[in-house]
PDB file with one MODEL, atoms N, CA, C and O in Angstrom:
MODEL        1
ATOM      1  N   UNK A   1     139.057  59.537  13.554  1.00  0.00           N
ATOM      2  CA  UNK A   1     137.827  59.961  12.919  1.00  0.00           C
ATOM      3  C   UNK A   1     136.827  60.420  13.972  1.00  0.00           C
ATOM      4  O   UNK A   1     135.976  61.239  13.624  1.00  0.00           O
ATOM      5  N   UNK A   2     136.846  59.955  15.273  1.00  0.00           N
ATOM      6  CA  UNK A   2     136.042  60.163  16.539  1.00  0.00           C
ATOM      7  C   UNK A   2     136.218  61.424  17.243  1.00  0.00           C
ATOM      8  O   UNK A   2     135.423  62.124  17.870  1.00  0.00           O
ATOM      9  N   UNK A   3     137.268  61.523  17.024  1.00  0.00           N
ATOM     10  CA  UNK A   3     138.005  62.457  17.310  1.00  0.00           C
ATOM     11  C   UNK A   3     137.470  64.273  15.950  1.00  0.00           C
ATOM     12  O   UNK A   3     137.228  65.358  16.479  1.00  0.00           O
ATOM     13  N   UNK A   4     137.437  64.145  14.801  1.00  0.00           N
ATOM     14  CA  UNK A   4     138.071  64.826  14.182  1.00  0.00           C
ATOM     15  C   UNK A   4     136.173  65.267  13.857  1.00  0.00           C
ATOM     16  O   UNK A   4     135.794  66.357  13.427  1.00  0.00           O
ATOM     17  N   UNK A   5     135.260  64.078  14.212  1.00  0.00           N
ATOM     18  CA  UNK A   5     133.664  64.485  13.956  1.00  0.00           C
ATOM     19  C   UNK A   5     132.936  64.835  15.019  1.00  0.00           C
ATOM     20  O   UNK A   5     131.748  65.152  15.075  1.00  0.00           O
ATOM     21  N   UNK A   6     134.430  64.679  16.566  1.00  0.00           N
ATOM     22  CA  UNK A   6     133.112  65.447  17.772  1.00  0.00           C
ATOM     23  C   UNK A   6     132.443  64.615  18.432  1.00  0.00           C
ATOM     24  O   UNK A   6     131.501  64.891  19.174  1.00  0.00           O
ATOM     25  N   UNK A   7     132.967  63.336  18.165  1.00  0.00           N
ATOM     26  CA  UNK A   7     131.577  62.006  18.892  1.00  0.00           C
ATOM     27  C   UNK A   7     132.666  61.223  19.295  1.00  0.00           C
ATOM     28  O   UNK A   7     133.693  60.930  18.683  1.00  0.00           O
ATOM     29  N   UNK A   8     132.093  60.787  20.969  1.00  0.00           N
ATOM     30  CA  UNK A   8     132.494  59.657  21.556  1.00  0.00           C
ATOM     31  C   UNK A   8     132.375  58.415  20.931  1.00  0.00           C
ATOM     32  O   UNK A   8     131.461  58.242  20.125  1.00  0.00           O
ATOM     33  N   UNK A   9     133.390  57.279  21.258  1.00  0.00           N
ATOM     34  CA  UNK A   9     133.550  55.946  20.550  1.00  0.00           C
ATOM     35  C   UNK A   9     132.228  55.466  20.459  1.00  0.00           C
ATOM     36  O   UNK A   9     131.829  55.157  19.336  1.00  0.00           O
ATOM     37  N   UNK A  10     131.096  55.283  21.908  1.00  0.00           N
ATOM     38  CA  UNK A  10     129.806  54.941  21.578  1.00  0.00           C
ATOM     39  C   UNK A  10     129.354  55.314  20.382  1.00  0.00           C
ATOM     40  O   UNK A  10     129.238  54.462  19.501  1.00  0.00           O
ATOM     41  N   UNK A  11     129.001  56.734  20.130  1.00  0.00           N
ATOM     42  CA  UNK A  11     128.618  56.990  19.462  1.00  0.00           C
ATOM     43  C   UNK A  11     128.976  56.978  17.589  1.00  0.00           C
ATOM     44  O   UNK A  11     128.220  57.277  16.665  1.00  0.00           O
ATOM     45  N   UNK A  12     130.178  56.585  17.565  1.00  0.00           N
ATOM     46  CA  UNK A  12     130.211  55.935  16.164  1.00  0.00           C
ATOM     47  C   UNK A  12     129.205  54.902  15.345  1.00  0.00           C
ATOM     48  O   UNK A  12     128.624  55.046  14.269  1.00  0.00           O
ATOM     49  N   UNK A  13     129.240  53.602  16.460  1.00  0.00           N
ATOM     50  CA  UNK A  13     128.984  52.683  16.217  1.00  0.00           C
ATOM     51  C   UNK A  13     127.094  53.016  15.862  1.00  0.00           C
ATOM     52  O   UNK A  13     126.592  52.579  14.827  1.00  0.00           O
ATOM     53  N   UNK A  14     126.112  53.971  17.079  1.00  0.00           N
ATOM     54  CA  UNK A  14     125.234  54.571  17.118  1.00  0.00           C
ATOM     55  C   UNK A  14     124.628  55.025  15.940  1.00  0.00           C
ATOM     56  O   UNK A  14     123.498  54.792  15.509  1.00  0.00           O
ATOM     57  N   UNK A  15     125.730  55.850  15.380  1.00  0.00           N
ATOM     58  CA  UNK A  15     125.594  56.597  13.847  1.00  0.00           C
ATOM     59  C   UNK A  15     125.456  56.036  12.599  1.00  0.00           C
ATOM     60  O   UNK A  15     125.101  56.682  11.613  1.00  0.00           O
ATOM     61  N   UNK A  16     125.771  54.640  12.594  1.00  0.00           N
ATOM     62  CA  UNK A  16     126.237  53.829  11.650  1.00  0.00           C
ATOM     63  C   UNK A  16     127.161  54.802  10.423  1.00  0.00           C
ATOM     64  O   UNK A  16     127.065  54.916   9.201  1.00  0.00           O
ATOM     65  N   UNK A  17     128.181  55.474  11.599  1.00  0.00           N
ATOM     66  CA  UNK A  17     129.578  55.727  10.545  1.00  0.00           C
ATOM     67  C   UNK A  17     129.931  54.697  10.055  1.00  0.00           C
ATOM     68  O   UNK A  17     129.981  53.590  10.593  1.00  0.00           O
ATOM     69  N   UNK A  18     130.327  55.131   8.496  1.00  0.00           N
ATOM     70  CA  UNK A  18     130.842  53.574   8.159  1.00  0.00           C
ATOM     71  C   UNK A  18     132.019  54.072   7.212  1.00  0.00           C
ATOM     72  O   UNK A  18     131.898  55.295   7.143  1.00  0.00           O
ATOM     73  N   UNK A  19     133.057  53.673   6.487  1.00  0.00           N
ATOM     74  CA  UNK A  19     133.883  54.056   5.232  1.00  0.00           C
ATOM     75  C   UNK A  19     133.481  53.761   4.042  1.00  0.00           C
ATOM     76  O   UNK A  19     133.034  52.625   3.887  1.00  0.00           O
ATOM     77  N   UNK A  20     133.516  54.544   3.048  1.00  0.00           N
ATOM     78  CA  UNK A  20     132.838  53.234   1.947  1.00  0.00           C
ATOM     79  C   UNK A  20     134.324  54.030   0.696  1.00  0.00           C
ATOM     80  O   UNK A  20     134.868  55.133   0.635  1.00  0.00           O
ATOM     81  N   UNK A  21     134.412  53.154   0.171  1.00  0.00           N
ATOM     82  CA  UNK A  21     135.738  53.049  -1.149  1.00  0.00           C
ATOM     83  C   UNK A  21     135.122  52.845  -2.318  1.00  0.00           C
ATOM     84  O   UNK A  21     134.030  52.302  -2.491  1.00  0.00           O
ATOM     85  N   UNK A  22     136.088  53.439  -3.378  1.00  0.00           N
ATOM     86  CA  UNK A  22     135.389  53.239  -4.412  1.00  0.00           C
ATOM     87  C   UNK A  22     135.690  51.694  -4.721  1.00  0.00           C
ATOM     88  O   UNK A  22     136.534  51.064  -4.083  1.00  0.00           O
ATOM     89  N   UNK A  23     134.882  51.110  -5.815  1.00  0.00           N
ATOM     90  CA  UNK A  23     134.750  49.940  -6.513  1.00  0.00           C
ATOM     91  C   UNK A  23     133.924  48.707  -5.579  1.00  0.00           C
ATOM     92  O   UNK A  23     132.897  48.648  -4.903  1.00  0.00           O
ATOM     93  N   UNK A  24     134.930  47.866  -5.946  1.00  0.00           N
ATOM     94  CA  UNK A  24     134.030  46.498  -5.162  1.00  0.00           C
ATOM     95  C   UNK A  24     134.505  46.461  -3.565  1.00  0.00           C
ATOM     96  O   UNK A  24     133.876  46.476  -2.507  1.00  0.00           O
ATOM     97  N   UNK A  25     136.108  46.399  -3.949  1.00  0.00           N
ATOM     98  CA  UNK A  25     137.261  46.139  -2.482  1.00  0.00           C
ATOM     99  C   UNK A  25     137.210  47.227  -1.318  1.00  0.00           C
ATOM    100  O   UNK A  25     137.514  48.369  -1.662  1.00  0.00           O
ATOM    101  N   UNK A  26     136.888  47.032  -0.078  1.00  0.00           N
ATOM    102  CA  UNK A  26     137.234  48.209   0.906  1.00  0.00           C
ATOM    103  C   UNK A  26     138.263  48.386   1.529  1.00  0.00           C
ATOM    104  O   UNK A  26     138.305  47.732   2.572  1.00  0.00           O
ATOM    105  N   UNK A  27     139.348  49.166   1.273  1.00  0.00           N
ATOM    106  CA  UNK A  27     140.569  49.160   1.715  1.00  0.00           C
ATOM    107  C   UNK A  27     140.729  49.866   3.061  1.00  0.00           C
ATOM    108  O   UNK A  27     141.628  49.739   3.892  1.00  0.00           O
ATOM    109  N   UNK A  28     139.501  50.742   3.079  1.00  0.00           N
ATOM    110  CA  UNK A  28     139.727  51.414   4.855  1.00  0.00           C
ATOM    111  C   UNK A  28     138.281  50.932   5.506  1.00  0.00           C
ATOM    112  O   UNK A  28     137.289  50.521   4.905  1.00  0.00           O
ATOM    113  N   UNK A  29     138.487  51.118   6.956  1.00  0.00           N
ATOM    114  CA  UNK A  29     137.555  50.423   7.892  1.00  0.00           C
ATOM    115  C   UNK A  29     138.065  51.468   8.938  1.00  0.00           C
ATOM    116  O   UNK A  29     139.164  52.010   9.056  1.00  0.00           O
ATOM    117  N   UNK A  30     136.268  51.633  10.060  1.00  0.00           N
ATOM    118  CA  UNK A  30     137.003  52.112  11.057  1.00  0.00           C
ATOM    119  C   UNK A  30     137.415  50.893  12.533  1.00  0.00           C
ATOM    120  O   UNK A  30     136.831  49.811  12.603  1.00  0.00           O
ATOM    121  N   UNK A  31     138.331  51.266  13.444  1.00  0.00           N
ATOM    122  CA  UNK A  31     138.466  50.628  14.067  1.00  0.00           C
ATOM    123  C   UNK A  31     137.950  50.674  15.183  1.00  0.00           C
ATOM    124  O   UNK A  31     138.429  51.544  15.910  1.00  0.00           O
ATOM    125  N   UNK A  32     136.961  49.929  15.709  1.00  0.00           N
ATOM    126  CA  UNK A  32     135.619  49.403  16.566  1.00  0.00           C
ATOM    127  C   UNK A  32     136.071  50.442  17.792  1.00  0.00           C
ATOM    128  O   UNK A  32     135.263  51.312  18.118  1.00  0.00           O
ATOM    129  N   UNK A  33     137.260  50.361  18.421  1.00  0.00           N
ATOM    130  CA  UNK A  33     137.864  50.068  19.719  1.00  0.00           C
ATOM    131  C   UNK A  33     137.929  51.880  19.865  1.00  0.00           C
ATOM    132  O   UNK A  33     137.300  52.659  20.581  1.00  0.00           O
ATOM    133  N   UNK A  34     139.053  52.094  18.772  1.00  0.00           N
ATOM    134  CA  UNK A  34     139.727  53.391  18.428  1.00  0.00           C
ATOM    135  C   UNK A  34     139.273  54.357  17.688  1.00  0.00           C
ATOM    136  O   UNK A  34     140.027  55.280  17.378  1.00  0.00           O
ATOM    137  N   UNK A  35     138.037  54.327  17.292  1.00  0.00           N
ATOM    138  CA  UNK A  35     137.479  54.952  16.197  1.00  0.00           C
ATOM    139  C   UNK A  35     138.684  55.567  14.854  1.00  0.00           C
ATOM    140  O   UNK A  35     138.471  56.491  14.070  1.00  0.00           O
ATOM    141  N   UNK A  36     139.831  54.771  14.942  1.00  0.00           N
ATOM    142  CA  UNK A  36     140.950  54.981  13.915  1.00  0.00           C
ATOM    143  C   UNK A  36     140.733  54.968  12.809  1.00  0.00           C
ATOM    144  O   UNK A  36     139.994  53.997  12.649  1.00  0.00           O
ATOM    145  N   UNK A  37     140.962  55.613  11.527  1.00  0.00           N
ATOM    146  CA  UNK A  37     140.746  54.994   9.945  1.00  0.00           C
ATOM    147  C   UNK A  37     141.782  53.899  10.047  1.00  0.00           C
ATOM    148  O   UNK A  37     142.884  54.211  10.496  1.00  0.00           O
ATOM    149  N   UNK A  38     141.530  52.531   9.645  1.00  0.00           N
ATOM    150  CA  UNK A  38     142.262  51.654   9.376  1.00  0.00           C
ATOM    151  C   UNK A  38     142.492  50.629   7.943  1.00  0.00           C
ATOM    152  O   UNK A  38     141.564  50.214   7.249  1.00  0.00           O
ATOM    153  N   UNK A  39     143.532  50.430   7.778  1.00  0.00           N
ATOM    154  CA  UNK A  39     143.393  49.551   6.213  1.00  0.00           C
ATOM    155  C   UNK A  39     142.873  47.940   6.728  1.00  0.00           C
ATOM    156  O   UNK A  39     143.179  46.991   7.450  1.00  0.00           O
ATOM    157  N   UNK A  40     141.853  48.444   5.759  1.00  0.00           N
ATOM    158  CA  UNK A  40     141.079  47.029   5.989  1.00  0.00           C
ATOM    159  C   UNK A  40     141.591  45.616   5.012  1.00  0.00           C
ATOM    160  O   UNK A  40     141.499  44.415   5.267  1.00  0.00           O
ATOM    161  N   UNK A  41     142.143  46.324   3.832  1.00  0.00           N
ATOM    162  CA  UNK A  41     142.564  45.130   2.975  1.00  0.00           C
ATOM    163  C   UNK A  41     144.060  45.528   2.695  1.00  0.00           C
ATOM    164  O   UNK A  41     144.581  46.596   3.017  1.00  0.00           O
ATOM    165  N   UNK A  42     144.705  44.394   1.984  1.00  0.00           N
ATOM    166  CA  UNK A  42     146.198  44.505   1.620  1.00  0.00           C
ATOM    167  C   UNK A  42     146.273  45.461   0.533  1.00  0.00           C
ATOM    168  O   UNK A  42     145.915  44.944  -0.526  1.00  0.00           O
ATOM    169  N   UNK A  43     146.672  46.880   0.409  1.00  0.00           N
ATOM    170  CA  UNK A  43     146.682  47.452  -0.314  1.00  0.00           C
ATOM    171  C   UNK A  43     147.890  47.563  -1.801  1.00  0.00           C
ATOM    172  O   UNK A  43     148.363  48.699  -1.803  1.00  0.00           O
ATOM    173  N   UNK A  44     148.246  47.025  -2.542  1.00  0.00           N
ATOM    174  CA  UNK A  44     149.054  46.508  -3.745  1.00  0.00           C
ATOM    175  C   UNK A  44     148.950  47.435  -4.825  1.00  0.00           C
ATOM    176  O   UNK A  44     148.101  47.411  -5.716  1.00  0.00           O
ATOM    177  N   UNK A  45     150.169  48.508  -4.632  1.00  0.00           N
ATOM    178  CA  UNK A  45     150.513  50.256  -4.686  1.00  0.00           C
ATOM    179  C   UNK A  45     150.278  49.026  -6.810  1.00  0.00           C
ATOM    180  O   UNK A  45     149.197  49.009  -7.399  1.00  0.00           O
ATOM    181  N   UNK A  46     151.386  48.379  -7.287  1.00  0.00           N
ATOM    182  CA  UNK A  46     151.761  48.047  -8.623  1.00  0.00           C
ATOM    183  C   UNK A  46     150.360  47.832  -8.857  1.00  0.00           C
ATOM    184  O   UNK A  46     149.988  48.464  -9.845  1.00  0.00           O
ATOM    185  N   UNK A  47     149.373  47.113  -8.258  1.00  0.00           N
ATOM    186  CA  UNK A  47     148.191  46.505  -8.837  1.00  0.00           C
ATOM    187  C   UNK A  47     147.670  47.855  -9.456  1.00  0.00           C
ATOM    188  O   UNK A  47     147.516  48.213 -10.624  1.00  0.00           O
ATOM    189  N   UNK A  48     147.460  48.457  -8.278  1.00  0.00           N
ATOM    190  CA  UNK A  48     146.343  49.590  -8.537  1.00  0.00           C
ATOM    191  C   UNK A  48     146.794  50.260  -9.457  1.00  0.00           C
ATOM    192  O   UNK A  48     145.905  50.407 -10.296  1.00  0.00           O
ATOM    193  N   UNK A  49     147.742  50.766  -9.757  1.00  0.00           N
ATOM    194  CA  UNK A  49     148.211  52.047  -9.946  1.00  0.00           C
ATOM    195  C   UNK A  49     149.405  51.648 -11.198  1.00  0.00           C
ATOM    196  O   UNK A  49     150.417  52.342 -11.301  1.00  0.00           O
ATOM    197  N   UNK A  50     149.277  51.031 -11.676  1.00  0.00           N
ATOM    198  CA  UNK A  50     150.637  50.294 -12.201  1.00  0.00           C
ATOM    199  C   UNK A  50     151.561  51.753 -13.256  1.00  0.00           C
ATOM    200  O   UNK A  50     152.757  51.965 -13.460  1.00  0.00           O
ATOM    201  N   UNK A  51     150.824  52.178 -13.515  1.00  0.00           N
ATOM    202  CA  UNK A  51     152.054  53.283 -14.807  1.00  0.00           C
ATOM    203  C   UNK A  51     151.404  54.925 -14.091  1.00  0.00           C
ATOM    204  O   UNK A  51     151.585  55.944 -14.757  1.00  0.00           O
ATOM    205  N   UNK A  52     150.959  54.975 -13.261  1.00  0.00           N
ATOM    206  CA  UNK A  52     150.531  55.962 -12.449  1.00  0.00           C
ATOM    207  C   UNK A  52     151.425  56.859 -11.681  1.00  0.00           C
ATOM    208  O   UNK A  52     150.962  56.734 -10.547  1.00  0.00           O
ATOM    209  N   UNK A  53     152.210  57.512 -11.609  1.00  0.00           N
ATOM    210  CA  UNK A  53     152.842  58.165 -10.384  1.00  0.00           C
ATOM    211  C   UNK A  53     152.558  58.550  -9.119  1.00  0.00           C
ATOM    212  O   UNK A  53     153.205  58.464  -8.075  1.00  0.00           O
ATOM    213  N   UNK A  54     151.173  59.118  -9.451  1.00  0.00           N
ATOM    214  CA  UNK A  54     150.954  59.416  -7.883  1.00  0.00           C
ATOM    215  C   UNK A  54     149.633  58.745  -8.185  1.00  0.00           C
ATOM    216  O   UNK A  54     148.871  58.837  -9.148  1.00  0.00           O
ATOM    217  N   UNK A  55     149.588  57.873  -6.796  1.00  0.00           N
ATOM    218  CA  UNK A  55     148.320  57.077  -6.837  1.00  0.00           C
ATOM    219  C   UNK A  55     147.508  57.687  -5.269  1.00  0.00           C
ATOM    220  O   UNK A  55     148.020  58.081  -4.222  1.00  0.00           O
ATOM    221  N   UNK A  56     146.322  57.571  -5.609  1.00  0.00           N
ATOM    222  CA  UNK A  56     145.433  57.897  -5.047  1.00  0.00           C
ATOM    223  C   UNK A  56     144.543  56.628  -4.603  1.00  0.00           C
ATOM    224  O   UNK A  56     144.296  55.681  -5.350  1.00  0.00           O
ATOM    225  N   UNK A  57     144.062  56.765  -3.162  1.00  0.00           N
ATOM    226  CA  UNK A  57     143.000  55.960  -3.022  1.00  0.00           C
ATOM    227  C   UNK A  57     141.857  57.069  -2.329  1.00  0.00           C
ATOM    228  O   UNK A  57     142.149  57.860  -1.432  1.00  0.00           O
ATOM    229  N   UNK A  58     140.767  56.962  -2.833  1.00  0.00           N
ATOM    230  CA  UNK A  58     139.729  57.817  -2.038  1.00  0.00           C
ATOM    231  C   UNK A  58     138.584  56.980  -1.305  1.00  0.00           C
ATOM    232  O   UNK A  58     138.095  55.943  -1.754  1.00  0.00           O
ATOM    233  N   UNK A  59     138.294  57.497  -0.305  1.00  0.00           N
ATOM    234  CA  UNK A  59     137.123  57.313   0.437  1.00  0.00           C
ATOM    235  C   UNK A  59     136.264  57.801   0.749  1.00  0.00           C
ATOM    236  O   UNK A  59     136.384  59.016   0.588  1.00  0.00           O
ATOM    237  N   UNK A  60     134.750  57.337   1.422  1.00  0.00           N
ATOM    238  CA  UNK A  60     133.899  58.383   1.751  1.00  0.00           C
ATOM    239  C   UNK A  60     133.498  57.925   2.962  1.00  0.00           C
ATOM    240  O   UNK A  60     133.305  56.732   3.199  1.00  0.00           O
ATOM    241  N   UNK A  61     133.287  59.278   4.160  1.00  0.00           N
ATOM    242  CA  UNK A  61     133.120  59.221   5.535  1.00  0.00           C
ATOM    243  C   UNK A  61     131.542  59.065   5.504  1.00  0.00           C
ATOM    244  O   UNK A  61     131.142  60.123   5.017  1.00  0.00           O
ATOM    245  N   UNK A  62     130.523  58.308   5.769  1.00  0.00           N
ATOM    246  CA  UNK A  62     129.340  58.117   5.924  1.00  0.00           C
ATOM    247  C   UNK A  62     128.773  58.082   7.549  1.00  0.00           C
ATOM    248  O   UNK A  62     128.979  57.333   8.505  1.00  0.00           O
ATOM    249  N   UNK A  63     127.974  59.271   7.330  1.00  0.00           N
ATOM    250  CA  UNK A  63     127.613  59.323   8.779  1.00  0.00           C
ATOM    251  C   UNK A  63     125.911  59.641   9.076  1.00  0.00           C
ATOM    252  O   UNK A  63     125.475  60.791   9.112  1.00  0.00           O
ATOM    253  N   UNK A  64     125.088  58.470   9.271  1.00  0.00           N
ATOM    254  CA  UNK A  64     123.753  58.724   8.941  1.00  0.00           C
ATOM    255  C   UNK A  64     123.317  59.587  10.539  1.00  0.00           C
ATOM    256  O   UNK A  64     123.848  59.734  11.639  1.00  0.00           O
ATOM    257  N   UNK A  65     122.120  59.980   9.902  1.00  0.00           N
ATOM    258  CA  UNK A  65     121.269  61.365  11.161  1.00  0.00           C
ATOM    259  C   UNK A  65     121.892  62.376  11.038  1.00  0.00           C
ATOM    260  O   UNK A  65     122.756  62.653  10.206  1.00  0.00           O
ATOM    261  N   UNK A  66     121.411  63.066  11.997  1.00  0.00           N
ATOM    262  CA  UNK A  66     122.443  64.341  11.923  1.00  0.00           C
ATOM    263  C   UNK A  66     123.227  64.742  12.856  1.00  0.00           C
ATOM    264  O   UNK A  66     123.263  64.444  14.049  1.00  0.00           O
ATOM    265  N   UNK A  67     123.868  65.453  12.220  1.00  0.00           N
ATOM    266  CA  UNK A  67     124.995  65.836  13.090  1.00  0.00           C
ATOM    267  C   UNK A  67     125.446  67.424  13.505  1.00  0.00           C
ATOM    268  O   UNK A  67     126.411  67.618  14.245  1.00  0.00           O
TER     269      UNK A  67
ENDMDL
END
């Protein structure tokens, strides 16, 4: 993600980039170190998605100031 918005690792943390998911649960996070998208929670394909074929999870990249 550090990579793909142009900003050094400092500067993530700076920005208060953050992930945000829909509902209550956050399933992605970035990673402090790596600025990586990472799964933050156990993601459970039957829970979510149970009679679904193609399941989707969406996220949103939040990046305050400008850029």
């Amino acid at each position: 993600v550090a990579k793909d918005l142009g900003l050094q690792l400092p500067a993530i943390s700076g920005r208060g980039v953050r992930v945000v998911s829909e509902g209550r649960t956050q399933y992605f996070a970035l990673h402090g170190k790596t600025g990586h998208l990472v799964t933050a929670e156990r993601i459970d394909r039957e829970q979510l998605c149970r009679l679904v074929e193609k399941c989707v999870l969406r996220c949103e990249l939040i990046v305050e100031g400008q850029m």
